[in-house]
GUDO-203303 format. One line per field, with one value per residue (C-alpha): residue number from 1; chain; x, y, z. Coordinates in steps of 0.001 Angstrom, whole numbers, plus 524288, in hexadecimal, padded with zeros to 5 digits. Layout:
N
seq: (NUM	...);
mol: (A	...);
xx: (X	...);
yy: (Y	...);
zz: (Z	...);
This chain:
69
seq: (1	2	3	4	5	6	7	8	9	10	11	12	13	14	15	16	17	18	19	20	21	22	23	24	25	26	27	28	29	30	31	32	33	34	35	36	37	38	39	40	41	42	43	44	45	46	47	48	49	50	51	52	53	54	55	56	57	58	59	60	61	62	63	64	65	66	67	68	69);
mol: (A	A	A	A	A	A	A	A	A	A	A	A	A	A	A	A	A	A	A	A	A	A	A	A	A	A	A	A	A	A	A	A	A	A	A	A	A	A	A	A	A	A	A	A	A	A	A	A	A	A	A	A	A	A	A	A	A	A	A	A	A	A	A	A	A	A	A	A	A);
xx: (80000	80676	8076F	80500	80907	801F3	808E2	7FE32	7FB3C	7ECFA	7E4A3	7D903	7E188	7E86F	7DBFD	7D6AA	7E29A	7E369	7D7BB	7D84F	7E4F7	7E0C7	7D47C	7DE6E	7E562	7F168	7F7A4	7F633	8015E	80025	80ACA	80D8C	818C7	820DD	82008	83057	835AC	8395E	82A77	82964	834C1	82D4F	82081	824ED	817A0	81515	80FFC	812C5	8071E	80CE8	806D9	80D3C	80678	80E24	81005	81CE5	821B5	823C8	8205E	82A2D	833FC	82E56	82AEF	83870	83E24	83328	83926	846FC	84547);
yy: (80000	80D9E	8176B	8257E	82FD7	83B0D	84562	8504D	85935	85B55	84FDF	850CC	851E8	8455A	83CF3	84164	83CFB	83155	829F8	82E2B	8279B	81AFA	819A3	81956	80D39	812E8	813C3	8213B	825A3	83227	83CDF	84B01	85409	84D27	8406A	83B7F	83711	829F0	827CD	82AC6	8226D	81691	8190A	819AB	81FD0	81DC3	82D29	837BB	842AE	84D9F	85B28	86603	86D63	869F3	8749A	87A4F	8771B	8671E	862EC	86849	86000	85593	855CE	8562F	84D48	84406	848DA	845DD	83798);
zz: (80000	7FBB7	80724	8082B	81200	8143C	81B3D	81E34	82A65	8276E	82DE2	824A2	817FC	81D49	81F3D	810EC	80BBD	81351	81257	8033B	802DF	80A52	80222	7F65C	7FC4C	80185	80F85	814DB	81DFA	823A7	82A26	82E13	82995	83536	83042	82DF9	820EE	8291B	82B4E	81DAB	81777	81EBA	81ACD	80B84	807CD	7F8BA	7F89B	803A9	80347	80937	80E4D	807C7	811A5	81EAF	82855	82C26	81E0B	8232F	8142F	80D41	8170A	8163C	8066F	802C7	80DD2	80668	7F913	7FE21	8031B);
């Protein structure tokens, strides 16, 4: 079964996406902008959804240490 990580502060956003996700067949992982590239690594997701929206500017960190790994 692929896996998908959704890394998104807003609850309601997260639960849309979610049980969209599920009802497609796929494992549904979800995270916040703290959530370590080690956590990450092990997971392997097959697709990361990422909020570009983060506060304190967390998702530009963390979208290019994705990029960089």
């Amino acid at each position: 079964m692929n896996k998908v990580l959704i890394i998104e502060y807003d609850e309601d956003i997260l639960d849309l996406v979610d049980y969209i996700l599920i009802g497609c067949g796929l494992k549904v992982y979800s995270g916040n902008e703290n959530i370590c590239m080690g956590a990450i690594n092990e997971l392997q997701p097959k697709l990361i959804i990422l909020d570009h929206t983060f506060h304190h500017g967390q998702e530009n960190t963390l979208c290019h240490k994705l990029k960089s790994n």
